[in-house]
C-alpha positions in Angstrom: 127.1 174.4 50.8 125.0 171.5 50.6 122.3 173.5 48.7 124.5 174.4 46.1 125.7 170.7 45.7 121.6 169.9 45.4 120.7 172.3 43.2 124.0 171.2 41.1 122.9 168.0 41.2 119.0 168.8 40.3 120.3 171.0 37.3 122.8 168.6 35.9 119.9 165.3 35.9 117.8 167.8 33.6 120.9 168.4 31.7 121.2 164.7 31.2 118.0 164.2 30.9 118.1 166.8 27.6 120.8 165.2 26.2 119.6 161.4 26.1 115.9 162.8 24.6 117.8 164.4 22.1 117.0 162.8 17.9 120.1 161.2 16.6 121.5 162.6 13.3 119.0 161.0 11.1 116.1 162.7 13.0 114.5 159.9 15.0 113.4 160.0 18.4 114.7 157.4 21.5 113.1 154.6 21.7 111.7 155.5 24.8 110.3 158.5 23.4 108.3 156.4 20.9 105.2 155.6 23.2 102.0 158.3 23.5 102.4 158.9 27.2 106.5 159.3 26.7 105.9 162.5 25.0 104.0 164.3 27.5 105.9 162.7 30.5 109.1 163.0 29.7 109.6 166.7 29.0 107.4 167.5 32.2 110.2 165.6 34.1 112.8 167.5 32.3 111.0 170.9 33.5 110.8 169.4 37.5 114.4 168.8 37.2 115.3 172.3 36.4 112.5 174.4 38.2 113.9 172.1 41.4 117.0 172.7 40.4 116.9 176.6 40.3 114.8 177.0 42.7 117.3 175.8 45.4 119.7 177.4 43.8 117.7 180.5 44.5 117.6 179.2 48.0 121.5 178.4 48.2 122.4 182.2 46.9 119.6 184.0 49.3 120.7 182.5 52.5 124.5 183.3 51.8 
């Protein structure tokens, strides 16, 4: 059980994660997006979130 509440956890940071990087309506990026390094970071820390996230997931559903 406590996988499952990890891997919910993991998936639903990434989820967050998407929706704060997301342009507002006019099309501009967050202001932390702005910066060079931001744009390579960032979206490699979206893609830990959910690999980590899925993977235990994985985990949670093969040991049941």
């Amino acid at each position: 059980m406590n996988k499952f509440l990890l891997a919910f956890a993991l998936l639903t940071i990434a989820g967050v994660l998407t929706f704060v990087g997301l342009p507002d309506k006019a099309g501009n990026s967050p202001r932390f997006l702005r910066f060079e390094a931001a744009v390579l970071l960032y979206p490699s820390l979206v893609l830990i979130f959910i690999a980590s996230g899925l993977a235990t997931l994985i985990a949670a559903i093969m040991q049941i």
